[in-house]
PLY file of the C-alpha trace (Angstrom):
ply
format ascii 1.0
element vertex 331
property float x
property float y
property float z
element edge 330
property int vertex1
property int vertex2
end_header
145.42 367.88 192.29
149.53 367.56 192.26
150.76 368.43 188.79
147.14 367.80 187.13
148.09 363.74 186.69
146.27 360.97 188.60
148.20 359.82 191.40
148.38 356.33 192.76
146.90 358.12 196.26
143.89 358.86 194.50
143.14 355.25 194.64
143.63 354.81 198.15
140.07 355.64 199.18
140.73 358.29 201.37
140.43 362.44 201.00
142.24 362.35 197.88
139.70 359.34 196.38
136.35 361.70 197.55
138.13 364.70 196.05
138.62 362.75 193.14
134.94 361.41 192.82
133.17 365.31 194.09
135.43 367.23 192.13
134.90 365.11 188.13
132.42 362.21 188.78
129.77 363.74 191.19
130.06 367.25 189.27
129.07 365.65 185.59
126.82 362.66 186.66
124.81 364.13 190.11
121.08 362.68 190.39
119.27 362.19 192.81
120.09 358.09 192.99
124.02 358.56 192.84
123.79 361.64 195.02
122.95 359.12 197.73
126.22 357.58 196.97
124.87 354.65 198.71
127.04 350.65 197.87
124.26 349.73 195.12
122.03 351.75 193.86
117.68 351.18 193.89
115.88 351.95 191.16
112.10 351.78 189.68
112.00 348.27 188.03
109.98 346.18 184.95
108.39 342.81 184.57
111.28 342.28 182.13
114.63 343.73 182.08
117.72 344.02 179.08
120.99 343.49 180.91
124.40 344.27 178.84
127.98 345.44 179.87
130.88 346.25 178.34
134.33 347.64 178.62
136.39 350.58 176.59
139.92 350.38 176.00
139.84 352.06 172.68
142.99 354.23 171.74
143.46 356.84 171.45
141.27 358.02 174.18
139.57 361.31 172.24
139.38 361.23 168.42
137.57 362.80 165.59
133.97 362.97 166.34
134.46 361.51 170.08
135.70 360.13 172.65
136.00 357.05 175.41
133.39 358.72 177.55
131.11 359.25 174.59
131.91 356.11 173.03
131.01 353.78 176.26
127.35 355.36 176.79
126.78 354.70 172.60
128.12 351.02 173.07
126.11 350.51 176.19
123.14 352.07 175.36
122.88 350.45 171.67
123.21 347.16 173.20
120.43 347.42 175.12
117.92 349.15 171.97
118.77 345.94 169.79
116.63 343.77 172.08
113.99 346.56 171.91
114.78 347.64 175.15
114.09 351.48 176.64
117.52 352.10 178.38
116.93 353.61 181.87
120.56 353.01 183.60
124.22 352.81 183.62
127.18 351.74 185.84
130.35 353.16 185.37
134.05 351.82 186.53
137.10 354.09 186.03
140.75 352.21 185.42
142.78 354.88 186.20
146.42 354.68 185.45
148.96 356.44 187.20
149.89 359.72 185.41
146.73 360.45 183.83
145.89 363.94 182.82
143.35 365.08 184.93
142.12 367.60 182.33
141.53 364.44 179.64
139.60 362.80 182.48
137.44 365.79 183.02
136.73 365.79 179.21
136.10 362.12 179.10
133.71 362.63 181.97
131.66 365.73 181.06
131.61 364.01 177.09
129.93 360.47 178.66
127.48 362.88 180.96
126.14 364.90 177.99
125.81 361.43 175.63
123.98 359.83 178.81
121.93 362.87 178.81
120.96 362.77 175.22
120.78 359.01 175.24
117.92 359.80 178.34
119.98 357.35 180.99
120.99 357.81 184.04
124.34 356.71 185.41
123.51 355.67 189.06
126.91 353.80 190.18
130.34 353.44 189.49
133.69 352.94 191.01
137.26 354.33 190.77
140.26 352.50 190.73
143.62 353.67 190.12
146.70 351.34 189.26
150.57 351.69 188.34
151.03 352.38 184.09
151.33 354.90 181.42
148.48 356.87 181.93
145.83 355.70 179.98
142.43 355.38 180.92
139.61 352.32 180.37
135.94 352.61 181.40
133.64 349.32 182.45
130.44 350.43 181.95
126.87 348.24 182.86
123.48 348.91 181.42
119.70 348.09 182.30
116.77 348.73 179.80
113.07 347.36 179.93
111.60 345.49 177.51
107.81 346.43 176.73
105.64 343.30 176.84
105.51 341.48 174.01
108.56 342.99 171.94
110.53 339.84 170.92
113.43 341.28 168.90
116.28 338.74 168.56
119.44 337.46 166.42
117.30 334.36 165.06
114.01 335.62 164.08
115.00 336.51 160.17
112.40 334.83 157.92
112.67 334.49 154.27
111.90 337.30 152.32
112.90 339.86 154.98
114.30 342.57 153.83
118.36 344.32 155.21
118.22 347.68 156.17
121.43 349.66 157.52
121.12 353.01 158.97
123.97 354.86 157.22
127.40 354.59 155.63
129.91 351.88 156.84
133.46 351.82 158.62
133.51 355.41 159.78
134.81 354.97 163.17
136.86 352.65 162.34
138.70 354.80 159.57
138.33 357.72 161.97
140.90 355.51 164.67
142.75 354.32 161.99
144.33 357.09 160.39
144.72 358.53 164.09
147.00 356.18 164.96
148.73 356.35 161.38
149.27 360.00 161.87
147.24 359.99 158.24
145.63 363.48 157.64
142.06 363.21 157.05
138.29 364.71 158.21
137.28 361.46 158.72
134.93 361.37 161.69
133.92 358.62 164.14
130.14 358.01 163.82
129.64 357.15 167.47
126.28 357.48 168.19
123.61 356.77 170.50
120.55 355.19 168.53
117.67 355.95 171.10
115.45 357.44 168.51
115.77 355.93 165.36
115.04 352.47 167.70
111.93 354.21 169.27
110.68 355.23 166.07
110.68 352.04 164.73
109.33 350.39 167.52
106.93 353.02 167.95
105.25 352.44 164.33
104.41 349.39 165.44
106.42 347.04 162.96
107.41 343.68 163.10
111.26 343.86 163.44
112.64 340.40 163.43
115.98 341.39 163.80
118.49 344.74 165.00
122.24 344.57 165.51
124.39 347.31 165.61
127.62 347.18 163.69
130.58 347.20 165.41
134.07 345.15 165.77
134.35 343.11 162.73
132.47 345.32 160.41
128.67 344.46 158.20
130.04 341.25 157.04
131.15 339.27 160.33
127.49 340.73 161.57
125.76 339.77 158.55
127.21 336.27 159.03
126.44 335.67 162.86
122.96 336.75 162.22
122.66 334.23 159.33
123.90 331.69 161.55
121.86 332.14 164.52
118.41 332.42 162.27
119.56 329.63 159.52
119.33 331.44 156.99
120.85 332.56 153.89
121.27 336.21 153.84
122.35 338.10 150.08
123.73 341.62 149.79
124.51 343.97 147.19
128.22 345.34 146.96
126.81 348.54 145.12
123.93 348.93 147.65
126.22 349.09 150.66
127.00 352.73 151.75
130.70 353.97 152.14
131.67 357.41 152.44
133.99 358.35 149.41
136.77 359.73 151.94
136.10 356.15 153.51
136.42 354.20 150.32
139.44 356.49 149.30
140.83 355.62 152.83
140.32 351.95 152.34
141.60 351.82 148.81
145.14 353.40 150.20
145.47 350.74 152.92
143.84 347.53 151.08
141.12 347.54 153.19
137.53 346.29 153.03
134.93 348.14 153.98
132.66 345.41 154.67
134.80 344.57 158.04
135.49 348.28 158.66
133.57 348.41 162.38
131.12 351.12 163.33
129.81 352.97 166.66
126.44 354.01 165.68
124.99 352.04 163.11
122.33 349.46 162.84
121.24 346.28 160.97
117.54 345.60 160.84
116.05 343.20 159.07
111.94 342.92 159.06
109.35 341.60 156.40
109.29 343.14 153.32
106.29 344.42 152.92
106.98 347.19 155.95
110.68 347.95 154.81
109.76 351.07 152.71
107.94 352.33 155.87
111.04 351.40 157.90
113.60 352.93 155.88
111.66 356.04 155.72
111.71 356.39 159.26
114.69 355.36 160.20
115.75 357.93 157.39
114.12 360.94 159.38
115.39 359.45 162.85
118.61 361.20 164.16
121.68 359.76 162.80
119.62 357.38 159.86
119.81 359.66 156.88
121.96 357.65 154.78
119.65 354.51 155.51
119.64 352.16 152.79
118.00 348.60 151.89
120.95 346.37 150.76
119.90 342.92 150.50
117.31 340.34 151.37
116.85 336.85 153.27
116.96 334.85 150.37
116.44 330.70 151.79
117.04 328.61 154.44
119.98 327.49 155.19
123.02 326.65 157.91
123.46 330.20 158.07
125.54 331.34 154.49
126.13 335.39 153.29
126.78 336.61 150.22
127.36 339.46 147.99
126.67 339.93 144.73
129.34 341.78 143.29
129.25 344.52 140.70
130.37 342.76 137.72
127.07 340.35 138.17
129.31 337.45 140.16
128.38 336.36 143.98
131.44 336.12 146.89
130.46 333.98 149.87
131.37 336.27 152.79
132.49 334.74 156.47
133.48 336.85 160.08
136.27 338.63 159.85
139.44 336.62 159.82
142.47 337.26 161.65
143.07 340.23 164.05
141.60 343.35 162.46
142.05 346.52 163.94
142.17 346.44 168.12
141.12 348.15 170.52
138.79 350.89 168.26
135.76 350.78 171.42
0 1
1 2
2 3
3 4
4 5
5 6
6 7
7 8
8 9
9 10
10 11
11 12
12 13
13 14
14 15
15 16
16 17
17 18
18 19
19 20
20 21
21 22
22 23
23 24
24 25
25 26
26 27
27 28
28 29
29 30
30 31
31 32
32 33
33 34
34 35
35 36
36 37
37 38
38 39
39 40
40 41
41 42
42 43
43 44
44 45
45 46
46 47
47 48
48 49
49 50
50 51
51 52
52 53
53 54
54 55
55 56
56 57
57 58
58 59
59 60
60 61
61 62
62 63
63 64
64 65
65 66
66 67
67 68
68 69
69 70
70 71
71 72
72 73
73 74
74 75
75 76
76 77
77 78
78 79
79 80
80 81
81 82
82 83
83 84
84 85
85 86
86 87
87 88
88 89
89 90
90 91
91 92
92 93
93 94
94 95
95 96
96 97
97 98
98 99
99 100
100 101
101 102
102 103
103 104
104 105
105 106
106 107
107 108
108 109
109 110
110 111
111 112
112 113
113 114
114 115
115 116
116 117
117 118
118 119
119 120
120 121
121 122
122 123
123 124
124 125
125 126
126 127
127 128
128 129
129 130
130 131
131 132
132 133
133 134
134 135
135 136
136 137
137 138
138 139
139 140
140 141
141 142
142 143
143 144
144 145
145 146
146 147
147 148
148 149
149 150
150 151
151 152
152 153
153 154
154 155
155 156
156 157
157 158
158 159
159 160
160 161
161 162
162 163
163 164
164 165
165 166
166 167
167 168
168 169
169 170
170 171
171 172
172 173
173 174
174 175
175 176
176 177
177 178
178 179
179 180
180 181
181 182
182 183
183 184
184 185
185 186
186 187
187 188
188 189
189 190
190 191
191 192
192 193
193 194
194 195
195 196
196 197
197 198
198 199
199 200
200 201
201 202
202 203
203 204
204 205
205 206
206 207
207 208
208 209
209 210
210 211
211 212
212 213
213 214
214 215
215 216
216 217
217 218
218 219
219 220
220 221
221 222
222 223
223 224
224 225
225 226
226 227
227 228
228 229
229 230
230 231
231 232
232 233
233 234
234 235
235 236
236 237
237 238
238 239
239 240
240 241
241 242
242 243
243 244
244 245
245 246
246 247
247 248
248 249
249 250
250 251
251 252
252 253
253 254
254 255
255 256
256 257
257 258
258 259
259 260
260 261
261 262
262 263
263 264
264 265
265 266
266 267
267 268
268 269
269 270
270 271
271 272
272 273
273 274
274 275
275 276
276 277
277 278
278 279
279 280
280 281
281 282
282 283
283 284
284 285
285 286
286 287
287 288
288 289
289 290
290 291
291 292
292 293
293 294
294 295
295 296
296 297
297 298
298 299
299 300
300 301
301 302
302 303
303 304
304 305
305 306
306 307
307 308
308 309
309 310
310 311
311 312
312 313
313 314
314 315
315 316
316 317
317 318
318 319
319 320
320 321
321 322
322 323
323 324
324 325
325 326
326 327
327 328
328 329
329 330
């Protein structure tokens, strides 16, 4: 390819478009459904299917601990396990700008085909499109999952007396693009992650799990808050329960930040009854990626859907979703 850039001609659909897609997209994602590269793609089905898509714009495009390619198959795929679902496939669309490094792309790519691969998904369709700009690069992706009969996982099932479980530490990706884009030196690594086993596990044991949300754009608290909303409940956390990294808390202490709307790529919420949470946190602790799982507040009353925190000198803060911007594009 001229000069290693994307070219506006690679859009065109002709030799350059099929070099384009046999030389990066067929080489990473080939199976035996794409290979066919047929218009749609047809695929074993279920009696009931988990639908989700998405899009990636973060910047930058590759950052500590990942990348877009990695970072789209996490999304997509974690969407689909917090309605119980078994993710089976994924669509991918390519927004190509014009001057593009071909080498990032082939990074990108190769990173989302080894996450798809550990995720266990296939990526069965996608489409290229290149347009005029400054060389960045943003990924649509699609994903289907099926739902095992009788699963009914969902944002308004909390119950009094469930217990909040979170799978790990809080705003790590979110720091990680941060201080990128600051130029701030730090190890601070994204936690993008797909959560394919520590979901399986759980469902697996056979628990009741009212509720899972991973935590992403706006951070515990505007999650917290949506799911209290949608069950009617009142939820109540612990500020001294909730997990942050030291480099994190450091991080957010420099910049005024609160880590309780610090967004994350590979962390979960699940609330269940509390007689199985021990049981749950114990698994989700020996699950890949859950080892800093941690219990950090309970379903304490009915309600129009309130959160708080009780704070560490004994007071209580109501918390609401994150207000104003935040930080953009960080998935």
């Amino acid at each position: 390819m001229e000069d290693d850039k994307i070219l506006m001609v690679h859009g065109s659909g002709g030799s350059a478009t099929g070099e384009l897609i046999d030389t990066i997209f067929d080489k990473e994602f080939s199976n035996k459904t794409l290979d066919q590269m047929e218009d749609s793609a047809v695929v074993p089905g279920s009696g009931r299917i988990a639908m989700t898509t998405d899009s990636f714009v973060v910047t930058p495009a590759e950052f500590r601990g990942g990348d877009i390619g990695r970072l789209c198959v996490c999304g997509t795929v974690n969407d689909l396990l917090m309605r119980g679902a078994v993710p089976k496939y994924l669509t991918c669309g390519f927004i190509l700008e014009e001057g593009l490094s071909v080498d990032l792309l082939k990074r990108v790519v190769h990173s989302m085909a080894e996450t798809a691969r550990e995720a266990g998904v296939e990526i069965v369709a996608g489409d290229t499109k290149v347009v005029n700009g400054n060389g960045e690069l943003y990924i649509n992706t699609a994903g289907v999952g099926f739902v095992p009969d009788g699963l009914e996982i969902s944002a308004d099932k909390a119950e009094v007396g469930d217990q909040i479980l979170v799978s790990g530490t809080m705003g790590d990706h979110h720091a990680a693009i941060l201080s990128e884009r600051m130029e701030i030196e730090t190890d601070i690594q994204s936690d993008n992650a797909p959560l394919v086993d520590m979901v399986s596990n759980l469902i697996g044991a056979g628990l009741h799990i009212h509720t899972l949300r991973d935590i992403t754009r706006g951070g515990l608290g505007t999650v917290l808050k949506e799911l209290s909303e949608s069950s009617k409940k009142t939820f109540t956390i612990e500020d001294d329960l909730i997990p942050v990294t030291d480099k994190v808390r450091d991080f957010c202490g420099l910049l005024g930040l609160d880590p309780v709307y610090m967004g994350n790529e590979g962390k979960l919420v699940c609330i269940l009854p509390k007689e199985e949470s021990d049981k749950a946190l114990e698994i989700i602790r020996h699950s890949r990626y859950g080892e800093n799982a941690c219990r950090i507040g309970e379903v304490t009353a009915d309600s129009d859907g309130r959160l708080f925190a009780r704070t560490r000198i004994g007071g209580e803060r109501e918390l609401d979703v994150l207000q104003g911007e935040g930080l953009p594009r960080i998935c």
